[in-house]
Structure formats: structure tokens, C-alpha cells
C-alpha positions in Angstrom: 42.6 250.6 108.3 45.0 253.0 110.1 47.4 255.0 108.6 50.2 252.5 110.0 48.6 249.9 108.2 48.4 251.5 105.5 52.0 252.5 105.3 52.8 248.8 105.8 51.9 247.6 103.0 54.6 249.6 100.8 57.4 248.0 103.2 59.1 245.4 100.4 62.0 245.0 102.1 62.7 243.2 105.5 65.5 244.1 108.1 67.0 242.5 111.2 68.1 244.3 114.3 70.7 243.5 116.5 71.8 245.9 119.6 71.9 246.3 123.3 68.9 243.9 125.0 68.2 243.3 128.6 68.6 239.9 130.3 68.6 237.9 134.1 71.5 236.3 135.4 71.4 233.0 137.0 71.6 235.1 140.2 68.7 237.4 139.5 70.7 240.5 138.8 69.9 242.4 135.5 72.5 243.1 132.8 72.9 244.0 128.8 73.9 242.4 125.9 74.6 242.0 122.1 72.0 240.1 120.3 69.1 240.0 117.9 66.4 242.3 118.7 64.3 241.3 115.8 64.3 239.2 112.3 62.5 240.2 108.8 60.7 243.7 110.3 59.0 244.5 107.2 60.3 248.1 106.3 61.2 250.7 103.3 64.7 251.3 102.8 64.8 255.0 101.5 68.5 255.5 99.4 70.1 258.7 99.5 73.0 259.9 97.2 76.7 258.8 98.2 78.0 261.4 100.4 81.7 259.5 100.3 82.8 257.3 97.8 87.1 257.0 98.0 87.7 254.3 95.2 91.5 252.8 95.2 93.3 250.0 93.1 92.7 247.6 95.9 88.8 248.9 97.4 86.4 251.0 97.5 84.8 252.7 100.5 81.2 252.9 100.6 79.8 255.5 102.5 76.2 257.1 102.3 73.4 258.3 104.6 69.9 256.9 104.1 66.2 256.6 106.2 64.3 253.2 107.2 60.8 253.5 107.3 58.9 251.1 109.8 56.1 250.5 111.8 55.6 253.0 114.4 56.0 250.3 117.5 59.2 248.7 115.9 62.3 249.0 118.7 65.1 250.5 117.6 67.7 252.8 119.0 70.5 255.0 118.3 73.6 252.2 117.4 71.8 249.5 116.8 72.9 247.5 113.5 70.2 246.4 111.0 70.9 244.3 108.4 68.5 245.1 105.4 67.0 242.5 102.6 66.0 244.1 99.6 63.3 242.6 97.2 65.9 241.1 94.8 68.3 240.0 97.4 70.7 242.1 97.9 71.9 242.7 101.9 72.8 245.8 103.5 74.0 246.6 106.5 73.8 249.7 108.3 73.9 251.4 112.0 71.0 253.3 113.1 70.9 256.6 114.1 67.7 258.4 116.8 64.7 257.2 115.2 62.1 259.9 115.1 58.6 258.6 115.7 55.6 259.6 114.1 52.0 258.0 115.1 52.0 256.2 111.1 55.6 255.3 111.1 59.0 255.2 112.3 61.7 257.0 110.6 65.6 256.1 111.2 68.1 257.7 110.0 71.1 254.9 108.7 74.0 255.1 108.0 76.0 252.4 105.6 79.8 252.0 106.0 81.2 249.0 103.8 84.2 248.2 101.8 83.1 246.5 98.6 
């Protein structure tokens, strides 16, 4: 067992990714678009403290910095949008920041921005 395997199996949560992916045109020419990159990429969602938190009458702005732990040969990059599962349910989205790769796993930075 590797040390990516290893790893794995304390990923509880799953995530989808959605971001910039290659395609062909009809004509042959290459170009980009939006669209899922992948669906439930087992991973650990890693919660830091609130760094903004602006509560009003009306809303309150949710704003916090945390770190997705992966596989190692998961593809994501800088702006991408993953949408997180957590074990009970709940859904959070967030947009990723430079992943940093290690040969056990794949750290990336999040950020979650939502009005609740």
C-alpha cells in the first residue's frame, strides 16, 4: 500500500469539479470550455476559522479559507469550482486556488464565498 493509498482512505467526503476543459470543433480546431471535470473525487475537506463573517438583518456573508486534500493525480487548477459533499450531507461550494502537489496527496487551497 502506498502512502496515497493510504491517505485515501481518510477521504469521507466527495467533491465535483468544474473548470476550463479542452474540446474539438466540428472543424477540427481546438478550443476551451466550462464543464465538469470530474464527479464524487473522494477527498478531505480541511475547515479553517471564518476569516469574514459581515451578518446584516437581511444576510449573512460567508467567507473563510480552507484546504482539500486529494489524491495526488486528481486535476485541478487555480479557479476551478468544486462543489463539496460532506458525510451528512451538507454541500459546499468553493473556488480553488494553486494546488501544491505532494507525491501522497494533493493539497488545494479553497476558498468559500456564500450568502446564507
Amino acid at each position: 500500500m502506498t502512502p496515497a493509498d493510504i491517505l485515501a482512505t481518510r477521504y469521507t467526503h466527495r467533491m465535483d469539479i468544474r473548470g476550463w476543459v479542452e474540446y474539438e470543433k466540428p472543424n477540427g480546431a481546438t478550443d476551451h470550455r466550462e464543464d465538469t471535470k470530474a464527479t464524487a473525487v473522494p477527498c478531505r475537506l480541511s475547515v479553517s476559522v471564518s476569516r469574514n463573517t459581515n451578518q446584516t438583518d437581511s444576510t449573512n456573508d460567508i467567507v473563510y479559507d480552507s484546504l482539500i486534500l486529494c489524491r495526488p493525480e486528481v486535476d485541478v487548477q487555480a479557479g476551478d469550482i468544486i462543489t463539496v459533499v460532506l458525510e451528512n450531507g451538507w454541500v459546499r461550494e468553493f473556488t480553488a486556488g494553486e494546488p501544491f502537489p505532494y507525491p501522497s496527496h494533493l493539497e488545494i487551497p479553497v476558498t468559500r464565498k456564500d450568502v446564507s
